[in-house]
PDB file as gemmi writes it, atoms N, CA and C in Angstrom:
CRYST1    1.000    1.000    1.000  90.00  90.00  90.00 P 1                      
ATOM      1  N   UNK A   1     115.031  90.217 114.575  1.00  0.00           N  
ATOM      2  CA  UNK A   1     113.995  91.146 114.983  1.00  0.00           C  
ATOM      3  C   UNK A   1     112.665  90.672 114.399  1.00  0.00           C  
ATOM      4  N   UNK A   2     111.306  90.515 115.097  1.00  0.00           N  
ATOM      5  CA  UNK A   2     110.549  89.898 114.567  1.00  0.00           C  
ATOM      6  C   UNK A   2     109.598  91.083 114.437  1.00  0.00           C  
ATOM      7  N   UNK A   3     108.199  90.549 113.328  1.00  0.00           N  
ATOM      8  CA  UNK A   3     107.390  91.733 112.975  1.00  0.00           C  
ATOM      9  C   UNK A   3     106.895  92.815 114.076  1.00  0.00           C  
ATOM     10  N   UNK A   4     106.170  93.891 113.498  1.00  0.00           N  
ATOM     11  CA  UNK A   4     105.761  94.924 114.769  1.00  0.00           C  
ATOM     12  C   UNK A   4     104.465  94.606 114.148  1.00  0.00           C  
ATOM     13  N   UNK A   5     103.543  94.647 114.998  1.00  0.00           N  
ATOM     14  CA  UNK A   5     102.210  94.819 114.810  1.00  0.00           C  
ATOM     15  C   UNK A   5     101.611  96.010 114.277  1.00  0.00           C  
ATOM     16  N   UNK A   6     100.920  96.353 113.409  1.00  0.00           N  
ATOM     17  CA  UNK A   6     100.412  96.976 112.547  1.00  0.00           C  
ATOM     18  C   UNK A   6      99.470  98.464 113.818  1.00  0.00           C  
ATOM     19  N   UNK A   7     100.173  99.777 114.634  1.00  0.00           N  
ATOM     20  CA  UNK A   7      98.969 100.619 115.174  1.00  0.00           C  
ATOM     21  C   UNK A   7      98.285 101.389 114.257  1.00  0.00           C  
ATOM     22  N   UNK A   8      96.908 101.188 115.250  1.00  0.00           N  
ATOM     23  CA  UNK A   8      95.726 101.857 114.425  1.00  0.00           C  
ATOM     24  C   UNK A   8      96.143 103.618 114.470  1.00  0.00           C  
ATOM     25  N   UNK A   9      96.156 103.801 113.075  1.00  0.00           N  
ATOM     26  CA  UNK A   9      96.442 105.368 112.802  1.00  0.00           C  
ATOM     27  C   UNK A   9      95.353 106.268 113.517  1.00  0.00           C  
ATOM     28  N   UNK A  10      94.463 106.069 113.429  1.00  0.00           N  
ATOM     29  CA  UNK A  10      93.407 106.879 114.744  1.00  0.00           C  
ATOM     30  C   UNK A  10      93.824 106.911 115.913  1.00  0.00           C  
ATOM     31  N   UNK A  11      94.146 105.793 116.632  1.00  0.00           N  
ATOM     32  CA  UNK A  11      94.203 105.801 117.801  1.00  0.00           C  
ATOM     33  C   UNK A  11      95.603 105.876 118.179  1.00  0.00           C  
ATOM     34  N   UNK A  12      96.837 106.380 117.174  1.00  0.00           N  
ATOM     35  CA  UNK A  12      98.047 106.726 117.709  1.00  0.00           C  
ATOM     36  C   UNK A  12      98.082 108.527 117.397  1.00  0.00           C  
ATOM     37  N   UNK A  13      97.127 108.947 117.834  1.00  0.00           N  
ATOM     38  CA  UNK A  13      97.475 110.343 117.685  1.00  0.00           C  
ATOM     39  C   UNK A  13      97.095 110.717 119.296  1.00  0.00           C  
ATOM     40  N   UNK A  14      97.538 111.662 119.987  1.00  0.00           N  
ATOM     41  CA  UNK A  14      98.036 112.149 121.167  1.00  0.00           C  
ATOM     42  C   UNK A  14      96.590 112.064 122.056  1.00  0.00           C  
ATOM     43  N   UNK A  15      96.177 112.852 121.124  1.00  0.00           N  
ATOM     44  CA  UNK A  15      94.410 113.674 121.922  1.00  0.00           C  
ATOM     45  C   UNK A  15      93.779 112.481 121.643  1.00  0.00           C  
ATOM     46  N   UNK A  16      93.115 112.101 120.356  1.00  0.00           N  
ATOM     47  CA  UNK A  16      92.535 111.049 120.559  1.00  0.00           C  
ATOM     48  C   UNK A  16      92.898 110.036 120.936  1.00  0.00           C  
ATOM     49  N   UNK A  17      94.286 109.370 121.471  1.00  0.00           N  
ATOM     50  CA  UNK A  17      94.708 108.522 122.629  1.00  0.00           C  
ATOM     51  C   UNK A  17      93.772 108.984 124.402  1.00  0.00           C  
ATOM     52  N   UNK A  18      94.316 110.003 124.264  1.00  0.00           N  
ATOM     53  CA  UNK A  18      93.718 110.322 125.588  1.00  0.00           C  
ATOM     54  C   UNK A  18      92.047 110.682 125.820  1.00  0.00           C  
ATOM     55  N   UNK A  19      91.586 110.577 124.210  1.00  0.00           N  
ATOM     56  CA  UNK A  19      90.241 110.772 124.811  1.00  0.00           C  
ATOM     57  C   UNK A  19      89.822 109.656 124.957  1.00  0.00           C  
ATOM     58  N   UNK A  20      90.209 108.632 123.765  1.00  0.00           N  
ATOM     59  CA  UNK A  20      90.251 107.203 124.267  1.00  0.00           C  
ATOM     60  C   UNK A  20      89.901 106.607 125.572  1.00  0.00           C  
ATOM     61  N   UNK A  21      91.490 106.710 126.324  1.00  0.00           N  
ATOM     62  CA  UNK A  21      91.734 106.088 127.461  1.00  0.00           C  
ATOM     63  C   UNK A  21      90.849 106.898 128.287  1.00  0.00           C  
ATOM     64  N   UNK A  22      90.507 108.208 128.617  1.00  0.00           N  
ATOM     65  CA  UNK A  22      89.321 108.844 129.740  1.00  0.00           C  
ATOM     66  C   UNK A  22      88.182 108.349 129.469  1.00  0.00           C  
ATOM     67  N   UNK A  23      88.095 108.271 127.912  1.00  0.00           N  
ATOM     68  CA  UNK A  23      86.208 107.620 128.112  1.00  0.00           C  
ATOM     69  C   UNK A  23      86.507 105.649 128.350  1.00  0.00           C  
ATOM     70  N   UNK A  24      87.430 105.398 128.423  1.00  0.00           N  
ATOM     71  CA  UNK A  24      87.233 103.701 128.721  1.00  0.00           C  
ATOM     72  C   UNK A  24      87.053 103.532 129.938  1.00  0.00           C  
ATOM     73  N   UNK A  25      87.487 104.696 130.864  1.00  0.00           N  
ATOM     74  CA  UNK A  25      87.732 104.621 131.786  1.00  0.00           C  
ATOM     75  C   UNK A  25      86.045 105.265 132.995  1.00  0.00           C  
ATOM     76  N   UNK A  26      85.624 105.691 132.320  1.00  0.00           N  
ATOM     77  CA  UNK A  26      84.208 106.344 132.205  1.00  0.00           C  
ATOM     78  C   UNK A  26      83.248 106.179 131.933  1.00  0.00           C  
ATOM     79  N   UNK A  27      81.750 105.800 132.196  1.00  0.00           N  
ATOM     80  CA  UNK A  27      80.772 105.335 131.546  1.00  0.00           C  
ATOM     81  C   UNK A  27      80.496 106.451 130.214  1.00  0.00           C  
ATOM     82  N   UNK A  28      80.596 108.083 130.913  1.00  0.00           N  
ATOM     83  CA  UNK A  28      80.474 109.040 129.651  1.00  0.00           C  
ATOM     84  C   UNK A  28      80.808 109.980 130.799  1.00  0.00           C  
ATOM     85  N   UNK A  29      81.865 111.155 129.321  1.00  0.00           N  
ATOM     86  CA  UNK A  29      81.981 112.495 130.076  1.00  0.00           C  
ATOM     87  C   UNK A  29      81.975 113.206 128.553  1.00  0.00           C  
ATOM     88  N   UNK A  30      81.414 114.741 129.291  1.00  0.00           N  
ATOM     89  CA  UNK A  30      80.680 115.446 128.495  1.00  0.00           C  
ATOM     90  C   UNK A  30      82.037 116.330 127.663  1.00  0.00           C  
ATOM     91  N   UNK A  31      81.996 117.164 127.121  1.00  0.00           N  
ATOM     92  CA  UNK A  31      83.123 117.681 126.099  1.00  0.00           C  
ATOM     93  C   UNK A  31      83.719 118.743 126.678  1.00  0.00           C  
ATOM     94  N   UNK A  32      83.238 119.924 127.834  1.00  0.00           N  
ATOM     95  CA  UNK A  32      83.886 120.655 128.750  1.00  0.00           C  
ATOM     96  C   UNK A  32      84.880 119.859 129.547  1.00  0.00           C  
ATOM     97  N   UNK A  33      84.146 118.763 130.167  1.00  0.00           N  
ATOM     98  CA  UNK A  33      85.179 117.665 130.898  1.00  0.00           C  
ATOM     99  C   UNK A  33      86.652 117.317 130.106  1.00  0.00           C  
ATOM    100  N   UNK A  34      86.022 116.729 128.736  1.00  0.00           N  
ATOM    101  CA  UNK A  34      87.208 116.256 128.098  1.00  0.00           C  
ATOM    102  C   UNK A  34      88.393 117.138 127.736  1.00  0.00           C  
ATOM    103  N   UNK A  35      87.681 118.448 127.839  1.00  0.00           N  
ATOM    104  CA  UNK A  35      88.464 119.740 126.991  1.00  0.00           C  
ATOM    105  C   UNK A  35      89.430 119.856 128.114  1.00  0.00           C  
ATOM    106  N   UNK A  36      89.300 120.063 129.616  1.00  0.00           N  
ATOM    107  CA  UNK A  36      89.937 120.049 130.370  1.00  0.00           C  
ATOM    108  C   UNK A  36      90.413 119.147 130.906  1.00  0.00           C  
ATOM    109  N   UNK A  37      90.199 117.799 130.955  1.00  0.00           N  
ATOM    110  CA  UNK A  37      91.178 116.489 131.074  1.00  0.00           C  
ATOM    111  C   UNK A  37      92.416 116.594 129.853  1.00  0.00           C  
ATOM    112  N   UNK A  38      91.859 116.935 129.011  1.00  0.00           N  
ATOM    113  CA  UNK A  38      93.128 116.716 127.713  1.00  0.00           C  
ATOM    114  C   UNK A  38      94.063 117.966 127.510  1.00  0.00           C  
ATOM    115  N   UNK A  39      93.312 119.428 127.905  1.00  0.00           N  
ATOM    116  CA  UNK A  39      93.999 120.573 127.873  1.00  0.00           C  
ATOM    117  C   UNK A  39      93.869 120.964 126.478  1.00  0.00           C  
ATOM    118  N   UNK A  40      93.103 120.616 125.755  1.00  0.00           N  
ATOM    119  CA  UNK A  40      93.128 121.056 124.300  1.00  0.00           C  
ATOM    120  C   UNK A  40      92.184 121.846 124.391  1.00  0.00           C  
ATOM    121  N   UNK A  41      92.258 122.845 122.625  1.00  0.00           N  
ATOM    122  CA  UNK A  41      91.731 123.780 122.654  1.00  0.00           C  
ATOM    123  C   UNK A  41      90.327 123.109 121.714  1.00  0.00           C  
ATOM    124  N   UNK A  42      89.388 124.024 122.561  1.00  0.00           N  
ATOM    125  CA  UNK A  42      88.046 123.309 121.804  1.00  0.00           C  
ATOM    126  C   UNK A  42      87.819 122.988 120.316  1.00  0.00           C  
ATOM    127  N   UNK A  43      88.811 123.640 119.519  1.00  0.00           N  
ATOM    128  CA  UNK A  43      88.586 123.477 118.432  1.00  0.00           C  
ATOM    129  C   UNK A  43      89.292 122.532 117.902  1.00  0.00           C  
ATOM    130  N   UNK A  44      90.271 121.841 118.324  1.00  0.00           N  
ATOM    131  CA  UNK A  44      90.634 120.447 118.153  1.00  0.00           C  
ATOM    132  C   UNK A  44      89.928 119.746 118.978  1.00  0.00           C  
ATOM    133  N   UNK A  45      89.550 119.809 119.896  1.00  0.00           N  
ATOM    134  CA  UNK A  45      89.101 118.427 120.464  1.00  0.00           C  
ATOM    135  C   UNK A  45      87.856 118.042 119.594  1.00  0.00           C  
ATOM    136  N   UNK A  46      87.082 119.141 119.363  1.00  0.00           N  
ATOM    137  CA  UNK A  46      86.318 118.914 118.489  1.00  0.00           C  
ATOM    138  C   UNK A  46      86.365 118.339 116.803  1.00  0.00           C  
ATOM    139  N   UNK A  47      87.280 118.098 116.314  1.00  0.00           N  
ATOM    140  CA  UNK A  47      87.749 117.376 115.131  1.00  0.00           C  
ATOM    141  C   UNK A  47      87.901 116.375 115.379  1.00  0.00           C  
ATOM    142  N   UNK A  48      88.601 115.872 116.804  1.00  0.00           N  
ATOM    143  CA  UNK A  48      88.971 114.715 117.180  1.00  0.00           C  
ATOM    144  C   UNK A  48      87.872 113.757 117.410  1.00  0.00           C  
ATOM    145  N   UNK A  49      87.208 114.430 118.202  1.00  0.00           N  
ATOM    146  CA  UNK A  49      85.760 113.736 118.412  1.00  0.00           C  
ATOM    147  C   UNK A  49      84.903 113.041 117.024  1.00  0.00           C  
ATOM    148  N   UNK A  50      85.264 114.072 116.282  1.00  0.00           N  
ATOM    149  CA  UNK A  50      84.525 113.972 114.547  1.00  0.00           C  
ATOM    150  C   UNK A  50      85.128 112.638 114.505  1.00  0.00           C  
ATOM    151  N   UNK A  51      86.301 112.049 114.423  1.00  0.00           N  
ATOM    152  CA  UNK A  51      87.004 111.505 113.919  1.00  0.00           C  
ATOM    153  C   UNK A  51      86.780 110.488 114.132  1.00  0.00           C  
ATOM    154  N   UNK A  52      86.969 109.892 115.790  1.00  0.00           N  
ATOM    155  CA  UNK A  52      86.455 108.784 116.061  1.00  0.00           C  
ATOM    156  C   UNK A  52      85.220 108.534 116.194  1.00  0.00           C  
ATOM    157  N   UNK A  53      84.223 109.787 116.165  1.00  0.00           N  
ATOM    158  CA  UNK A  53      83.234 109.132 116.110  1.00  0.00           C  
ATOM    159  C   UNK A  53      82.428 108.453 114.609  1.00  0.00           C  
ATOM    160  N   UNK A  54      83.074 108.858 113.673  1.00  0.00           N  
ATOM    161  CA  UNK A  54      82.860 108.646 112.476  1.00  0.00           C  
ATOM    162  C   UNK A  54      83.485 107.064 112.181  1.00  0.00           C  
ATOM    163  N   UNK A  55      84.863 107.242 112.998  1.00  0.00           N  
ATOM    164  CA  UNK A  55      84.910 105.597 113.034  1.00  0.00           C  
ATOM    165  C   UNK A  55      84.266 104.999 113.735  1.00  0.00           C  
ATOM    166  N   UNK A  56      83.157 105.038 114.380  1.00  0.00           N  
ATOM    167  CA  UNK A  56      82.681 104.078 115.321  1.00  0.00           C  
ATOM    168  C   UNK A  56      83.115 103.917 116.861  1.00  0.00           C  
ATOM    169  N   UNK A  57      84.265 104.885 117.146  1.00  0.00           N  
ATOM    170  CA  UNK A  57      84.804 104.310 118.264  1.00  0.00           C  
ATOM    171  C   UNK A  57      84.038 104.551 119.569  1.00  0.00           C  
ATOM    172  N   UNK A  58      83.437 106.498 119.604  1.00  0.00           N  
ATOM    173  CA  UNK A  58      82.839 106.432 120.291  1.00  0.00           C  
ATOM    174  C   UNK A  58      81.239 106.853 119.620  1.00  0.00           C  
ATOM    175  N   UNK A  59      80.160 107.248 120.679  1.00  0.00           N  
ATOM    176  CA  UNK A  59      78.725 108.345 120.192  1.00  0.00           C  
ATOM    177  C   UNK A  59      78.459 109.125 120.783  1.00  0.00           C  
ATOM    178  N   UNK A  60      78.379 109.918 119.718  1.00  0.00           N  
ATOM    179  CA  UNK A  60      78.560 111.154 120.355  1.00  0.00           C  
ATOM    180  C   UNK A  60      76.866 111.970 120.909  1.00  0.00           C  
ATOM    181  N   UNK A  61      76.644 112.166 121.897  1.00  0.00           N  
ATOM    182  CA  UNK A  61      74.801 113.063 122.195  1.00  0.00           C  
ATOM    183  C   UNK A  61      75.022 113.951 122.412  1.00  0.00           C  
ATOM    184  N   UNK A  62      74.417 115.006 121.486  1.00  0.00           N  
ATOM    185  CA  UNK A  62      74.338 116.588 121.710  1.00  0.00           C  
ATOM    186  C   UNK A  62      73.163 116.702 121.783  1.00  0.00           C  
ATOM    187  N   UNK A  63      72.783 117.671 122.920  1.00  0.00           N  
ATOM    188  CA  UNK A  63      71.167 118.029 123.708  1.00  0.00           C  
ATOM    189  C   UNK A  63      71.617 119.470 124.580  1.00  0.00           C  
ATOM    190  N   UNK A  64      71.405 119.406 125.858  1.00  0.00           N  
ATOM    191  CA  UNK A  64      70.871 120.620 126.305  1.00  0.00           C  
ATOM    192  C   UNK A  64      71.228 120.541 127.881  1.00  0.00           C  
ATOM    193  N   UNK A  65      71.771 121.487 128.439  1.00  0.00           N  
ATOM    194  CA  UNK A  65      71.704 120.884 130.361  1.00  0.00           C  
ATOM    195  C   UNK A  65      71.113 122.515 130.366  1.00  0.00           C  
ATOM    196  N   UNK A  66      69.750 122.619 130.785  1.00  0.00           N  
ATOM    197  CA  UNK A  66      68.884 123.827 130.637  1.00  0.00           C  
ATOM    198  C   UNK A  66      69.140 124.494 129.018  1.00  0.00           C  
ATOM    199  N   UNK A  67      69.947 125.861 129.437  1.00  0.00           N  
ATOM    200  CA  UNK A  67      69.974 126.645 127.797  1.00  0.00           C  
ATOM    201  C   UNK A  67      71.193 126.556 127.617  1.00  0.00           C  
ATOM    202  N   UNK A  68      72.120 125.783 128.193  1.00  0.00           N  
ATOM    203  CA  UNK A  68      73.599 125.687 127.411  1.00  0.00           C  
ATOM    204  C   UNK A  68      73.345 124.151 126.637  1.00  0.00           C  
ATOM    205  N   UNK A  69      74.054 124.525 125.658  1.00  0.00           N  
ATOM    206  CA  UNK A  69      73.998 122.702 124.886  1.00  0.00           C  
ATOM    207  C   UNK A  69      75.436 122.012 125.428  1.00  0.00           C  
ATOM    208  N   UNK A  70      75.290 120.904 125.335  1.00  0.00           N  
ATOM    209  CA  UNK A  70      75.896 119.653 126.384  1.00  0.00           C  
ATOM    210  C   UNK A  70      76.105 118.796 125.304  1.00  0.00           C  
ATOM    211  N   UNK A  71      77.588 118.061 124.897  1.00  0.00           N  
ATOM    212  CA  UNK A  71      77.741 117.180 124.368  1.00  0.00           C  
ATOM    213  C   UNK A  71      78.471 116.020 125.027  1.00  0.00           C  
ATOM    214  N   UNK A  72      77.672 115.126 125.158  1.00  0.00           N  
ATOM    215  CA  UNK A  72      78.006 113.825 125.692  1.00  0.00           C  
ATOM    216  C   UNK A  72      78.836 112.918 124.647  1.00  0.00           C  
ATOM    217  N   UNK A  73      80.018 112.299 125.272  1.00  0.00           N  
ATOM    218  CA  UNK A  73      81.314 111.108 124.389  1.00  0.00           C  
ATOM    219  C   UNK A  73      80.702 109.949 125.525  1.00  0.00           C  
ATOM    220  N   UNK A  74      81.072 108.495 124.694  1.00  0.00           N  
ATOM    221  CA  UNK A  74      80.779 107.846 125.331  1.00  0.00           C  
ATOM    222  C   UNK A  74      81.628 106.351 124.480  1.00  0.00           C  
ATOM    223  N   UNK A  75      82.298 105.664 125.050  1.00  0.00           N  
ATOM    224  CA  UNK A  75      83.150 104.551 124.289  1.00  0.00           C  
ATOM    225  C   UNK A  75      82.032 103.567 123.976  1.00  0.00           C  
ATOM    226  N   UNK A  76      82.019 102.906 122.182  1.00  0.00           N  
ATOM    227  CA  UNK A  76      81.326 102.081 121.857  1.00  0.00           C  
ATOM    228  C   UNK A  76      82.159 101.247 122.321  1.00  0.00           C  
ATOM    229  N   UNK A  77      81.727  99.834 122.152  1.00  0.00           N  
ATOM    230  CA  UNK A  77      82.284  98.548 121.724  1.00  0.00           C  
ATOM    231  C   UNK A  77      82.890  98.254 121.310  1.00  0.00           C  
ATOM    232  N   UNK A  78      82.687  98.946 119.677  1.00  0.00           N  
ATOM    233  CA  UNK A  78      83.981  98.732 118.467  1.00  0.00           C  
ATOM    234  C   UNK A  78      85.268  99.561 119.013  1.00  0.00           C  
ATOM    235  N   UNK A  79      84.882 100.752 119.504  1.00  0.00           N  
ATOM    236  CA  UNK A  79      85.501 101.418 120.119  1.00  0.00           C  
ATOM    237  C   UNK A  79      86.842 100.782 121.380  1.00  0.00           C  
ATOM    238  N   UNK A  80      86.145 100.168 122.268  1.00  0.00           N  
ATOM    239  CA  UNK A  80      87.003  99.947 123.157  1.00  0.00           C  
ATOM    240  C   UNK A  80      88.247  98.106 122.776  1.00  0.00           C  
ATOM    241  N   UNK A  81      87.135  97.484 121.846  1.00  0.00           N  
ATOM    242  CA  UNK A  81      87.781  96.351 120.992  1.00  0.00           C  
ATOM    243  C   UNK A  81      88.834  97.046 120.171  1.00  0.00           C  
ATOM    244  N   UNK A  82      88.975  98.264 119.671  1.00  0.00           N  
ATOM    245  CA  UNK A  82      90.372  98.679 118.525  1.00  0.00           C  
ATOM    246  C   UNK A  82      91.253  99.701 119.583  1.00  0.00           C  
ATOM    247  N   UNK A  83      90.576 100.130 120.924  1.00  0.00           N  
ATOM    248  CA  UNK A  83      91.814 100.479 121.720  1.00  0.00           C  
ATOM    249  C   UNK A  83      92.571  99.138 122.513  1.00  0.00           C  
ATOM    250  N   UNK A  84      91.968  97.795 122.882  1.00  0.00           N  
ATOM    251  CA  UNK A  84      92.469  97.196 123.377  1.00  0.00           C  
ATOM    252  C   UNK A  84      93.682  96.311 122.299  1.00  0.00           C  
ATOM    253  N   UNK A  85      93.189  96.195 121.347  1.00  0.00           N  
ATOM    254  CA  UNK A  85      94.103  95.689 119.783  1.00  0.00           C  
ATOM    255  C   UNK A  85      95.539  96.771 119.962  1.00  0.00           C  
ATOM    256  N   UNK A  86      95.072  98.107 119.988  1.00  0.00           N  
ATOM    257  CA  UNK A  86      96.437  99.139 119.656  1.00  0.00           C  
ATOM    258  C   UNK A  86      97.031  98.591 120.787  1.00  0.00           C  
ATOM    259  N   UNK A  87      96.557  98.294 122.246  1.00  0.00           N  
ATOM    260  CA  UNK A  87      97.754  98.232 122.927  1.00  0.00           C  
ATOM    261  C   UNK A  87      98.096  96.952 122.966  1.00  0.00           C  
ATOM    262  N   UNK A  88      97.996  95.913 122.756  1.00  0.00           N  
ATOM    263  CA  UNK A  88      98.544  94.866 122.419  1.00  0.00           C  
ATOM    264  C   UNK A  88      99.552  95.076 121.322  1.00  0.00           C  
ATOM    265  N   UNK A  89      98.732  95.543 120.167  1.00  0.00           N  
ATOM    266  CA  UNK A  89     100.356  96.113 118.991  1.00  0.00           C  
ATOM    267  C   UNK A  89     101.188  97.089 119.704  1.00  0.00           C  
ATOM    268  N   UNK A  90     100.929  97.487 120.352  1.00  0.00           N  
ATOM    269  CA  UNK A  90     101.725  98.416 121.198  1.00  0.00           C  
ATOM    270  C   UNK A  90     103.104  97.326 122.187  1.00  0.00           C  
ATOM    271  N   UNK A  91     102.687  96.398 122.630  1.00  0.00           N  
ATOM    272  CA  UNK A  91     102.890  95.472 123.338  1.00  0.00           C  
ATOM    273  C   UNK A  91     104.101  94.833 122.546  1.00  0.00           C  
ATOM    274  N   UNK A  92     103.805  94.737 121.049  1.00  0.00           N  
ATOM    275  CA  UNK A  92     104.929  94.316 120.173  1.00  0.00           C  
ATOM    276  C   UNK A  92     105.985  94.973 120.038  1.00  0.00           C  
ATOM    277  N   UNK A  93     105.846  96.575 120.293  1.00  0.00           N  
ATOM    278  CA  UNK A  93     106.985  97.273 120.024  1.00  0.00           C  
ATOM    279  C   UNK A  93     108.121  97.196 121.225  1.00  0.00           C  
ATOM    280  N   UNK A  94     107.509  96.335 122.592  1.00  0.00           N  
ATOM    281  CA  UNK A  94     108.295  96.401 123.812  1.00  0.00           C  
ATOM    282  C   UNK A  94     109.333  95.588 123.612  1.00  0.00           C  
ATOM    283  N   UNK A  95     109.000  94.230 123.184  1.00  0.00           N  
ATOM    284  CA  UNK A  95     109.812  92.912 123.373  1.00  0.00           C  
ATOM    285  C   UNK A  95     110.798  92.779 122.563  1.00  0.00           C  
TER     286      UNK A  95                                                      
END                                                                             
């Protein structure tokens, strides 16, 4: 049996997998969007967001669409370079 590749502990948790994969997939979607793509309750998605965005993965813009405030996710770089790594280590656990 040969080694398993080392997954990134951020990016093997459920929600932030999937917010992951929707914003790679996305130039940017706003946090109502995500809340209802993922089905979570706002108050986790919102930790989650903390999370990666603190790692770098994504950035996060909070502003305004008239008088409701609007928070925009959006996949960095570093971001989409340590989801493409997990699934390659991911890739190790197949073979």
């Amino acid at each position: 049996m040969g080694e398993f590749a080392k997954l990134d502990p951020l990016l093997h948790s459920e929600l932030r997998l999937a917010v992951m994969s929707t914003l790679l997939t996305m130039e940017e979607a706003d946090f109502v969007y995500l809340r209802e793509a993922t089905g979570a309750t706002a108050g986790n998605l919102s930790v989650q967001i903390d999370k990666l965005s603190e790692a770098g993965y994504i950035s996060v813009e909070k502003g305004f669409a008239g008088k409701k405030p609007r928070t925009v996710c959006r996949i960095t770089e570093t971001g989409a370079r340590a989801f493409a790594a997990y699934v390659e280590a991911l890739k190790s656990y197949l073979h």
